[in-house]
C-alpha positions as CSV (number, residue, x, y, z in Angstrom):
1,X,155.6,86.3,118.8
2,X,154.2,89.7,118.1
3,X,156.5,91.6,120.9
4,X,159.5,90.0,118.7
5,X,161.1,88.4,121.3
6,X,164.4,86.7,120.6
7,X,163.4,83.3,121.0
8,X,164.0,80.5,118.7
9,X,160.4,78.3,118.5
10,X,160.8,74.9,117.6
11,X,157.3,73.8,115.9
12,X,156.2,70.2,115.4
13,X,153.3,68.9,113.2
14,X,152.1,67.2,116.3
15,X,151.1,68.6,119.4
16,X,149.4,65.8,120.9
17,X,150.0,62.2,121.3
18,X,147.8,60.2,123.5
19,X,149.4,56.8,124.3
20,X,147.2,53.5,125.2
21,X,148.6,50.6,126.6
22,X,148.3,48.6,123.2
23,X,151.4,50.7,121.9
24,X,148.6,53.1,119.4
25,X,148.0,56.4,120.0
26,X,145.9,59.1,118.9
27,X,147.6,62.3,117.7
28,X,146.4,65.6,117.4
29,X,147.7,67.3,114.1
30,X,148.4,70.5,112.8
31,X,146.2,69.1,109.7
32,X,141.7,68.9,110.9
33,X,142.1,66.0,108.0
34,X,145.3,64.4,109.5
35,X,143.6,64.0,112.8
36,X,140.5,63.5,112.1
37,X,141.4,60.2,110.0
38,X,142.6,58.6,112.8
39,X,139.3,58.6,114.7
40,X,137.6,55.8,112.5
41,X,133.7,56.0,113.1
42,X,134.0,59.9,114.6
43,X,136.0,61.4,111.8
44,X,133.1,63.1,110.5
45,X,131.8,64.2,114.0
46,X,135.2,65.1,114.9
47,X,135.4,67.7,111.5
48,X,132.0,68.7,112.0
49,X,133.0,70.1,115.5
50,X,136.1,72.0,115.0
51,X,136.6,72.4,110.9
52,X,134.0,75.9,111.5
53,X,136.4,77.1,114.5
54,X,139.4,76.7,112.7
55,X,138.2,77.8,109.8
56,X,136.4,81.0,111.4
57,X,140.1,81.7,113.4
58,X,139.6,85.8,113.2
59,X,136.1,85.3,114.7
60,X,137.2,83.4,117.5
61,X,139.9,84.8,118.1
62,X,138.7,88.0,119.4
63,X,136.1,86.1,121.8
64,X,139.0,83.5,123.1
65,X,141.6,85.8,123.6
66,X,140.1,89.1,123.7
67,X,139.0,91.6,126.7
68,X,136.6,89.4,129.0
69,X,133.8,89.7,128.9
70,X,133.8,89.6,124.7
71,X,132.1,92.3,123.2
72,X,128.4,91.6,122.2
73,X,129.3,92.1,118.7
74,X,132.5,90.2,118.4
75,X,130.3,86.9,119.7
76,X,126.9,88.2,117.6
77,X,129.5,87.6,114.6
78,X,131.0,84.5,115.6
79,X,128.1,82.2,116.4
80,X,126.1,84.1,112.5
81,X,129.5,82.3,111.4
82,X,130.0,79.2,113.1
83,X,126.3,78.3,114.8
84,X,124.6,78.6,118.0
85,X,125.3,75.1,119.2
86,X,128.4,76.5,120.0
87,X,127.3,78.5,123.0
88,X,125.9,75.0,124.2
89,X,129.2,73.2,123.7
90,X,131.9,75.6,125.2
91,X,129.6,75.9,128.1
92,X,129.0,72.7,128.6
93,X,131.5,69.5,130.4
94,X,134.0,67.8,128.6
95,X,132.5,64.3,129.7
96,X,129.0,65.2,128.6
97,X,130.4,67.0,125.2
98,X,132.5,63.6,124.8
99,X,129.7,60.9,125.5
100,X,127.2,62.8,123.0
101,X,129.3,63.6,119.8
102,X,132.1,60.8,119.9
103,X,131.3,56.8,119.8
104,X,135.1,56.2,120.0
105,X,137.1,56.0,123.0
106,X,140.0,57.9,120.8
107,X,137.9,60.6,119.7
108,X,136.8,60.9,123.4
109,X,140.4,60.3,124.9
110,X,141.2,63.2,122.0
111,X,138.6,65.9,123.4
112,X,139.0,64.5,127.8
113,X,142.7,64.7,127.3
114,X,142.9,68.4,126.2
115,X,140.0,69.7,128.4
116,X,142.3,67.9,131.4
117,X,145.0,71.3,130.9
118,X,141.9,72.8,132.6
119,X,142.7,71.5,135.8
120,X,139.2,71.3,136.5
121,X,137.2,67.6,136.7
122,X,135.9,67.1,133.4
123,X,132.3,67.1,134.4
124,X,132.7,70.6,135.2
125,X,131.6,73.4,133.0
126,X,133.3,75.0,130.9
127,X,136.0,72.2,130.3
128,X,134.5,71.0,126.9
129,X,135.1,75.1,125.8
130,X,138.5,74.7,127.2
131,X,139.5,71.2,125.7
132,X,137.9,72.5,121.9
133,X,139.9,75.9,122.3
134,X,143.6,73.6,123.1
135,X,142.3,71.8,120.2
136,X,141.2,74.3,117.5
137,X,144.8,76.3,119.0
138,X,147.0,73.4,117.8
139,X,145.4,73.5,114.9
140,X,145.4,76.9,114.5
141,X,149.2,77.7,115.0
142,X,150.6,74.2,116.6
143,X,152.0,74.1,120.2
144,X,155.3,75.3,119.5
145,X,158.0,75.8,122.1
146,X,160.7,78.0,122.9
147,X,164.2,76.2,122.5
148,X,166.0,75.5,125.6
149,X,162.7,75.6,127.8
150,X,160.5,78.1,129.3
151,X,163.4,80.4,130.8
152,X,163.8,81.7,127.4
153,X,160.7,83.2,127.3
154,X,161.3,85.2,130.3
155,X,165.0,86.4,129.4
156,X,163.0,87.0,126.1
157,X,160.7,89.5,127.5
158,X,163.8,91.2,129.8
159,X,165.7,91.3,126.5
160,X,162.6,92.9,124.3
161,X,161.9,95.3,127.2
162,X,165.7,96.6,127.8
163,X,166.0,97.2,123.8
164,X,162.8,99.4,124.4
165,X,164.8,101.5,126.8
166,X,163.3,99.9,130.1
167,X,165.2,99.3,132.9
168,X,164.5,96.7,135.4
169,X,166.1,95.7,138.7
170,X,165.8,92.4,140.7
């Protein structure tokens, strides 16, 4: 959004939805409180574990999407801010991150279902990192989308780059 692209984003309150074959569902929300009270028995685990990302954003930022590796001092500052756990947690699998923290099957469903855009198994590491970054993302800024599909982003970026004088051939 920062290159001003001329896309139109269409933004929803809810990223997530994770059906069970009952007919309920557990919903990630732009709102830590929204989604949180629909985990019953985990709500408090479930803020205790992302409420300091989200609400520590700039400091992760940096380390998430930043130059790899981080820089020392962007981490140092982070984890004075959020906790050490954290180095345990986003280093650690989804399935053994889920088991400990969450009784429920929807706050693990929540956390399994997320690390799963990983494409990894979810007993491998780092996929609890990678399931709690889609997570504190969408509630962060949501999951929006560019209208009429991901083609838009790409005639987008040909647009943004030809109004900077570029000129590019097929």
């Amino acid at each position: 959004r920062a290159a001003r692209l001329p896309v139109d984003w269409v933004e929803a309150e809810t990223s997530v939805a994770h059906p069970y074959e009952d007919g309920s569902v557990v919903t990630l929300e732009r709102s830590v409180a929204a989604t949180a009270a629909q985990l019953g028995s985990d709500e408090r685990a479930y803020r205790a574990l992302v409420t300091p990302l989200v609400e520590h954003w700039d400091l992760v930022e940096p380390v998430l999407l930043g130059p790899h590796p981080p820089p020392p001092r962007a981490v140092s500052r982070l984890l004075r801010a959020v906790g050490r756990r954290y180095v345990r947690v986003v280093l650690a699998d989804a399935r053994a991150v889920a088991m400990s923290t969450f009784e429920t099957e929807r706050a693990r469903a929540l956390l399994a279902g997320n690390a799963a855009h990983s494409m990894m198994p979810l007993e491998r590491r780092p996929t609890a990192g990678f399931g709690l970054a889609v997570i504190v993302l969408g509630h962060v800024f949501g999951w929006g989308f560019p209208r009429g599909g991901a083609q838009r982003l790409a005639d987008g970026l040909v647009a943004r780059a030809r109004e900077l004088g570029a000129e590019l051939h097929a």
